[in-house]
N, C-alpha and C positions, 0 to 999 in steps of 0.2 A: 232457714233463710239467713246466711251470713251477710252478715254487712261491713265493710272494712272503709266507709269514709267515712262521715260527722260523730257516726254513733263511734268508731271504730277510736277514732283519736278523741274521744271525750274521756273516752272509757279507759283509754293507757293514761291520761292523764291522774284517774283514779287507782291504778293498779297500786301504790305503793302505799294509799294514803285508806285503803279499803279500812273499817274496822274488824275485828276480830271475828265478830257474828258472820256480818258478810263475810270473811272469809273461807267459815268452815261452811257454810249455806254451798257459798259457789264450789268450793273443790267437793262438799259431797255430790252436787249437781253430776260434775264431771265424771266423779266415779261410777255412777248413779247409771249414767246415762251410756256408758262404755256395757255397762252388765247389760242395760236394753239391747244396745247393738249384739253382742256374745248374743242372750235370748234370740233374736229375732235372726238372727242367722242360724242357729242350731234349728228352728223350725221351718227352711227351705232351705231347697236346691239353689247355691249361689257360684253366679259368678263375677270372677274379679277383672277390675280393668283400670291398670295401673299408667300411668306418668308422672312425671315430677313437675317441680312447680318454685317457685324461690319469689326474691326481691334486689332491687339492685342492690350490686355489691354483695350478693350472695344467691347468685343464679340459682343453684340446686341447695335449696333449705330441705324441701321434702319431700317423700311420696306420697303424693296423692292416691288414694285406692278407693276405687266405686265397688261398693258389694250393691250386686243385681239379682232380682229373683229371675234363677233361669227361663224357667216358663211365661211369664208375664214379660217380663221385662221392668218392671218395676223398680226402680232404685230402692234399697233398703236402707243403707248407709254408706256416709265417704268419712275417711279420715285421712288428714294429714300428719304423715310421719316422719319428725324429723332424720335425716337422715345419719346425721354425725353422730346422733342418738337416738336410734333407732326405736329406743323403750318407750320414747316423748312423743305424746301426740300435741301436734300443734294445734288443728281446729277435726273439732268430731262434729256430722249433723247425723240423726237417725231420723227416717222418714215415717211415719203410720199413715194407711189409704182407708177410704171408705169402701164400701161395695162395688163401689164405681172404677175404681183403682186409679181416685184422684189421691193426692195428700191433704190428709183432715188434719193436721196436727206431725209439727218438725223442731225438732230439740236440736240445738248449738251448743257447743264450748269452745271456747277460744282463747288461746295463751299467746301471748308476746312474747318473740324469739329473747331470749335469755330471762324473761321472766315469770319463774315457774312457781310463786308464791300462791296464788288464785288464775282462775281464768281470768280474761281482761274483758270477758264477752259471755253473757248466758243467753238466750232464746229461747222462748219456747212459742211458738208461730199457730195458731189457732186460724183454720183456713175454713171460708165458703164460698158456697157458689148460687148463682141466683140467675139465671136465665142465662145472660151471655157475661158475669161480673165473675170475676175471681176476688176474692177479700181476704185479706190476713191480716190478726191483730196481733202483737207481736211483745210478751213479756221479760222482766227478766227471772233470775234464778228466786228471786226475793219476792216475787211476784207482782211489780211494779210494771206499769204499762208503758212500753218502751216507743213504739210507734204503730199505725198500723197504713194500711194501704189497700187500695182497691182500682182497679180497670178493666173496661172491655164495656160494652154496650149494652145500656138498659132503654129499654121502648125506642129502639130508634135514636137514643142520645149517649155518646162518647163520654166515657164517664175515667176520670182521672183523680183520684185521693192521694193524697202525702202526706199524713200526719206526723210530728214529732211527739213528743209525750207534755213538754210544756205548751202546744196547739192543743191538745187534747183536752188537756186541765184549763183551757180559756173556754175552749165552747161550751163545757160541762156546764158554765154560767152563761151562756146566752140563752135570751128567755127563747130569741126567733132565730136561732143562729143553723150553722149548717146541718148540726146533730137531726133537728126537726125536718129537714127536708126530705122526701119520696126517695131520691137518691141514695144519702145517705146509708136512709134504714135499709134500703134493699140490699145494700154493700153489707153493713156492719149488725145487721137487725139480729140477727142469730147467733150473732158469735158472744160466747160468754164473756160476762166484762171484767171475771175474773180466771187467772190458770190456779185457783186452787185445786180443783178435781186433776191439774195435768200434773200436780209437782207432788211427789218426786214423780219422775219421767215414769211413764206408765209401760204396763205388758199389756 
Protein backbone atom coordinates (compact mmCIF):
# COMPACT_ATOMS: atom_id res chain seq x y z
CA UNK A 1 0.00 0.00 0.00
CA UNK A 2 2.11 3.02 -1.12
CA UNK A 3 1.21 6.20 0.13
CA UNK A 4 2.82 9.33 -1.41
CA UNK A 5 0.91 12.37 0.56
CA UNK A 6 1.26 13.06 4.56
CA UNK A 7 3.13 9.96 5.26
CA UNK A 8 5.00 10.40 1.85
CA UNK A 9 6.31 14.23 2.64
CA UNK A 10 7.04 13.49 6.38
CA UNK A 11 9.07 10.83 5.37
CA UNK A 12 11.42 12.80 2.65
CA UNK A 13 11.60 15.22 5.31
CA UNK A 14 13.48 12.50 7.28
CA UNK A 15 15.57 10.99 4.44
CA UNK A 16 18.73 12.87 5.13
CA UNK A 17 18.40 13.18 8.81
CA UNK A 18 17.69 9.04 9.23
CA UNK A 19 20.32 7.69 11.62
CA UNK A 20 22.85 5.14 10.84
CA UNK A 21 20.69 2.03 12.26
CA UNK A 22 17.66 3.09 10.51
CA UNK A 23 19.53 3.31 7.65
CA UNK A 24 21.05 -0.08 7.30
CA UNK A 25 17.43 -1.53 8.76
CA UNK A 26 15.66 0.12 5.69
CA UNK A 27 18.08 -0.54 2.66
CA UNK A 28 18.33 -4.26 3.89
CA UNK A 29 14.38 -4.05 3.87
CA UNK A 30 14.74 -3.01 0.29
CA UNK A 31 17.24 -5.58 -0.70
CA UNK A 32 15.24 -8.12 1.32
CA UNK A 33 12.33 -7.54 -0.20
CA UNK A 34 13.45 -7.46 -4.24
CA UNK A 35 14.97 -11.32 -3.26
CA UNK A 36 11.03 -11.95 -2.21
CA UNK A 37 9.75 -10.55 -5.48
CA UNK A 38 12.88 -12.76 -7.62
CA UNK A 39 11.50 -15.84 -5.11
CA UNK A 40 7.88 -15.41 -5.80
CA UNK A 41 8.20 -14.99 -9.32
CA UNK A 42 10.47 -17.96 -10.02
CA UNK A 43 7.48 -20.02 -8.43
CA UNK A 44 4.80 -18.85 -11.22
CA UNK A 45 3.66 -18.48 -14.50
CA UNK A 46 3.96 -14.57 -14.91
CA UNK A 47 2.95 -11.96 -16.76
CA UNK A 48 4.20 -8.54 -17.23
CA UNK A 49 2.31 -5.24 -17.99
CA UNK A 50 4.22 -2.42 -18.29
CA UNK A 51 3.65 1.75 -18.55
CA UNK A 52 5.43 4.58 -17.52
CA UNK A 53 4.72 6.88 -15.05
CA UNK A 54 6.77 10.36 -13.73
CA UNK A 55 6.00 13.73 -11.92
CA UNK A 56 5.77 17.19 -13.10
CA UNK A 57 8.68 18.38 -14.68
CA UNK A 58 9.87 15.00 -15.31
CA UNK A 59 6.94 13.15 -17.18
CA UNK A 60 8.73 9.76 -17.75
CA UNK A 61 10.81 9.17 -14.41
CA UNK A 62 9.79 5.40 -14.84
CA UNK A 63 8.62 2.12 -15.66
CA UNK A 64 6.22 0.95 -13.90
CA UNK A 65 5.93 -3.12 -14.36
CA UNK A 66 2.94 -5.40 -12.87
CA UNK A 67 4.25 -9.09 -12.50
CA UNK A 68 0.75 -11.05 -12.69
CA UNK A 69 0.23 -14.64 -11.87
CA UNK A 70 -0.90 -16.00 -15.23
CA UNK A 71 -3.55 -18.27 -14.15
CA UNK A 72 -5.14 -16.46 -11.34
CA UNK A 73 -4.56 -13.31 -12.20
CA UNK A 74 -3.22 -12.25 -9.08
CA UNK A 75 -0.83 -9.37 -8.80
CA UNK A 76 2.46 -10.61 -7.58
CA UNK A 77 4.55 -7.56 -7.71
CA UNK A 78 4.98 -3.97 -9.34
CA UNK A 79 8.09 -2.03 -9.53
CA UNK A 80 9.13 1.18 -10.58
CA UNK A 81 12.09 1.63 -12.57
CA UNK A 82 13.83 4.52 -13.14
CA UNK A 83 14.30 5.01 -16.50
CA UNK A 84 17.58 7.09 -17.11
CA UNK A 85 18.70 4.44 -14.79
CA UNK A 86 17.45 1.61 -15.38
CA UNK A 87 19.40 -0.49 -12.33
CA UNK A 88 17.18 1.98 -9.83
CA UNK A 89 14.26 0.99 -8.61
CA UNK A 90 12.06 3.74 -7.41
CA UNK A 91 9.23 2.21 -5.38
CA UNK A 92 8.94 -1.92 -5.10
CA UNK A 93 5.45 -3.43 -3.57
CA UNK A 94 5.27 -7.46 -3.34
CA UNK A 95 1.96 -8.79 -2.69
CA UNK A 96 1.19 -12.34 -0.42
CA UNK A 97 -2.67 -13.76 -0.77
CA UNK A 98 -4.39 -16.04 1.49
CA UNK A 99 -6.45 -19.11 0.33
CA UNK A 100 -8.86 -16.77 -0.88
CA UNK A 101 -6.59 -14.96 -3.35
CA UNK A 102 -7.26 -11.93 -1.20
CA UNK A 103 -3.80 -9.90 -0.15
CA UNK A 104 -3.00 -10.90 3.61
CA UNK A 105 0.18 -9.09 3.88
CA UNK A 106 2.13 -6.13 1.12
CA UNK A 107 5.73 -5.00 1.44
CA UNK A 108 6.71 -1.26 0.10
CA UNK A 109 10.06 0.42 -0.57
CA UNK A 110 10.34 3.67 -1.71
CA UNK A 111 13.11 6.02 -2.80
CA UNK A 112 13.20 9.83 -3.61
CA UNK A 113 14.18 10.57 -7.12
CA UNK A 114 17.86 11.55 -6.57
CA UNK A 115 17.88 10.11 -3.28
CA UNK A 116 19.36 6.97 -3.10
CA UNK A 117 20.94 6.85 0.54
CA UNK A 118 17.75 4.81 2.25
CA UNK A 119 14.31 4.24 1.11
CA UNK A 120 12.20 7.41 2.26
CA UNK A 121 9.17 4.77 2.57
CA UNK A 122 9.01 1.09 4.26
CA UNK A 123 5.56 -0.76 4.59
CA UNK A 124 4.61 -3.56 5.46
CA UNK A 125 0.55 -3.79 5.26
CA UNK A 126 -0.91 -6.57 7.55
CA UNK A 127 -4.69 -6.99 5.91
CA UNK A 128 -8.14 -8.45 7.06
CA UNK A 129 -11.32 -9.10 6.30
CA UNK A 130 -14.43 -9.61 8.49
CA UNK A 131 -17.80 -9.89 6.72
CA UNK A 132 -18.08 -7.03 4.43
CA UNK A 133 -14.70 -4.71 6.13
CA UNK A 134 -11.34 -4.80 4.62
CA UNK A 135 -8.60 -3.67 7.24
CA UNK A 136 -4.93 -3.00 7.01
CA UNK A 137 -2.48 -1.97 9.66
CA UNK A 138 0.38 -0.70 8.17
CA UNK A 139 4.28 -0.84 9.69
CA UNK A 140 7.35 0.45 8.93
CA UNK A 141 10.92 -1.30 8.16
CA UNK A 142 11.71 -0.63 11.93
CA UNK A 143 8.50 -2.04 12.98
CA UNK A 144 6.84 1.02 14.11
CA UNK A 145 3.14 1.29 13.54
CA UNK A 146 2.69 3.78 10.71
CA UNK A 147 -1.10 3.92 10.08
CA UNK A 148 -3.85 1.62 9.73
CA UNK A 149 -7.28 1.78 8.00
CA UNK A 150 -10.48 -0.06 7.39
CA UNK A 151 -13.97 0.22 5.15
CA UNK A 152 -16.80 -1.37 3.76
CA UNK A 153 -19.97 -2.58 5.95
CA UNK A 154 -20.33 -4.21 9.17
CA UNK A 155 -24.14 -5.30 10.35
CA UNK A 156 -25.74 -2.88 8.22
CA UNK A 157 -23.34 0.23 9.30
CA UNK A 158 -20.78 2.18 6.79
CA UNK A 159 -17.81 1.79 8.43
CA UNK A 160 -14.73 4.34 7.64
CA UNK A 161 -11.28 4.18 9.80
CA UNK A 162 -8.12 6.53 9.16
CA UNK A 163 -5.76 6.27 11.55
CA UNK A 164 -2.14 8.01 11.69
CA UNK A 165 0.29 6.49 14.05
CA UNK A 166 0.19 9.48 16.57
CA UNK A 167 -4.14 8.79 16.70
CA UNK A 168 -3.10 5.45 17.47
CA UNK A 169 -0.79 6.18 20.32
CA UNK A 170 -3.86 8.59 21.92
CA UNK A 171 -6.44 5.86 21.81
CA UNK A 172 -4.12 3.26 23.26
CA UNK A 173 -4.94 5.50 26.40
CA UNK A 174 -8.56 6.03 26.21
CA UNK A 175 -10.11 3.98 28.90
CA UNK A 176 -13.68 4.26 26.61
CA UNK A 177 -12.34 5.26 23.43
CA UNK A 178 -12.65 3.95 19.85
CA UNK A 179 -10.23 0.97 20.37
CA UNK A 180 -13.20 -0.51 22.65
CA UNK A 181 -15.90 -0.20 20.18
CA UNK A 182 -17.77 -3.45 18.16
CA UNK A 183 -16.58 -1.72 15.19
CA UNK A 184 -13.41 -1.20 15.73
CA UNK A 185 -12.42 -4.80 16.77
CA UNK A 186 -14.16 -6.25 14.08
CA UNK A 187 -11.80 -4.07 11.66
CA UNK A 188 -8.57 -4.29 13.44
CA UNK A 189 -9.40 -7.55 16.14
CA UNK A 190 -7.17 -9.88 14.32
CA UNK A 191 -4.43 -8.19 12.93
CA UNK A 192 -1.12 -8.54 14.74
CA UNK A 193 -0.21 -5.31 16.63
CA UNK A 194 3.18 -6.19 15.85
CA UNK A 195 5.19 -6.97 12.06
CA UNK A 196 7.73 -8.80 13.97
CA UNK A 197 6.82 -12.44 12.51
CA UNK A 198 6.60 -10.25 8.81
CA UNK A 199 10.29 -8.69 9.01
CA UNK A 200 12.42 -9.44 7.12
CA UNK A 201 9.79 -9.69 4.27
CA UNK A 202 8.96 -13.35 4.31
CA UNK A 203 8.84 -16.50 1.59
Amino acid sequence: VFVTTSVWAAESNKSVKEDKKQVNEWNTFATELYALHKDQLSRHDVKETVKKGGYRGKKDFYKEVTYTDAQSGRVLSRIQWEIEKPENIHVIEVFQHDESGRVSCDYTAAFLPGFRNAPVQTLVALHSYNEGLHAFRSFDASGDVVFERCNGTYKGKEIDFDFEDYEIENMRHEANGVMKTVEYQACFGKIDLSATEFLPPRK
